[in-house]
C-alpha positions as a printed NumPy array, in Angstrom:
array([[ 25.093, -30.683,  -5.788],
       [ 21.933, -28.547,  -5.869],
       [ 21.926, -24.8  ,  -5.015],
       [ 18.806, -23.591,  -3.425],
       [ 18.247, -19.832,  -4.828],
       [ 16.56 , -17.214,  -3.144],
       [ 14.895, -16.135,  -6.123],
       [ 13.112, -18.284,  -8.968],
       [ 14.459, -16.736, -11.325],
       [ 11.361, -15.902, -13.279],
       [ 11.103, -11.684, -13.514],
       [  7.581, -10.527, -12.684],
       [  5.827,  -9.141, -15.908],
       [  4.559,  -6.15 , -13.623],
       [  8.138,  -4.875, -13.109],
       [ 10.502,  -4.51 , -10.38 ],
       [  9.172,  -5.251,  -6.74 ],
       [ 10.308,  -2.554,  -4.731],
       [  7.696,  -2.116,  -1.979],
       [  7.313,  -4.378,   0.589],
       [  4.68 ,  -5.313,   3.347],
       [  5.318,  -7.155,   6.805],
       [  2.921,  -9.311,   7.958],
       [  2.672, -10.778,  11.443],
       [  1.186, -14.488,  11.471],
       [  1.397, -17.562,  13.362],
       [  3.946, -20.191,  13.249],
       [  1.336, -22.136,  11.92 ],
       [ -0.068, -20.29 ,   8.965],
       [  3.712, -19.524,   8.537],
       [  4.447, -23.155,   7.955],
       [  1.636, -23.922,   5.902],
       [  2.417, -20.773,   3.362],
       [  5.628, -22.51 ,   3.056],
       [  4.157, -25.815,   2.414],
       [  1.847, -24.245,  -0.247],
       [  4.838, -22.26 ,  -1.755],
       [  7.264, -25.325,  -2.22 ],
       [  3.531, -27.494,  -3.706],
       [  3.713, -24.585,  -6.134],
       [  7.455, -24.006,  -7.497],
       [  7.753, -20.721,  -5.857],
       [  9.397, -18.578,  -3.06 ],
       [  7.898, -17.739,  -0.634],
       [  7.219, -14.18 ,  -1.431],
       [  6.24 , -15.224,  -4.999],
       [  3.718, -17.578,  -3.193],
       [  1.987, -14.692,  -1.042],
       [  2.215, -12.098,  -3.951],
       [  0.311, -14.572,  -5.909],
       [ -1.977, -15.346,  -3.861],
       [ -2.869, -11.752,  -3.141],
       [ -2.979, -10.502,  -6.741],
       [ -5.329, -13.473,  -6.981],
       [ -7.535, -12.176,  -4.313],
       [ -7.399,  -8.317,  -5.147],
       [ -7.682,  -8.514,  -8.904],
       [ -8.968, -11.299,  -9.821],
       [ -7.833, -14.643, -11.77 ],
       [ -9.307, -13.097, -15.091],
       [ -7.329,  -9.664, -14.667],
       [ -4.044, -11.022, -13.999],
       [ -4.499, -13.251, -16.653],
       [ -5.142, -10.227, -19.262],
       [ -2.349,  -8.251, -17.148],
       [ -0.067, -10.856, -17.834],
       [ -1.244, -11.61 , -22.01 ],
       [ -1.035,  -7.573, -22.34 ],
       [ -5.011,  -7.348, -22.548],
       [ -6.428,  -4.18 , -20.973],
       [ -8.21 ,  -4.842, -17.809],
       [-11.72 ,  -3.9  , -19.642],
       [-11.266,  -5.016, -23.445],
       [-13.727,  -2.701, -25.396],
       [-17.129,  -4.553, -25.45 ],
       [-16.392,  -6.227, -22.205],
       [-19.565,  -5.284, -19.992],
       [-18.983,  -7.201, -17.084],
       [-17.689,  -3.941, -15.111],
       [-20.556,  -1.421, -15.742],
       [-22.73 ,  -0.617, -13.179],
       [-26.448,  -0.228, -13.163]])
């Protein structure tokens, strides 16, 4: 018998999740962040909070976040301005 989990399991390397945001959207994009979630291994939530921190900060600062690099690794000059 399999139990379905509302959680992955996995703990989030940023800490506890504590703040939460609701979001109105169609049945439709509803049903196809649910398709994209299950594609993926994840809940829901873990699905959308991906895909946000993906958006906001980048793929190559969540993967430093998540190795324990610092957003802007001395030397790194992609981030100063002219």
């Amino acid at each position: 018998m399999e139990t379905n989990l509302s959680r992955s399991g996995r703990s989030n390397p940023s800490g506890k999740m504590d703040v939460r945001i609701d979001v109105p959207m169609t049945e439709e994009l509803h049903d196809e962040v649910l398709f994209m979630s299950k594609l993926h291994g994840m809940t829901k939530a873990e699905y959308i909070r991906y895909t946000l921190e993906r958006v906001i900060f980048g793929e190559l600062s969540i993967a430093r976040h998540r190795a324990g690099i610092p957003p802007y690794a001395q030397g790194d000059q992609s981030r100063i301005k002219d």
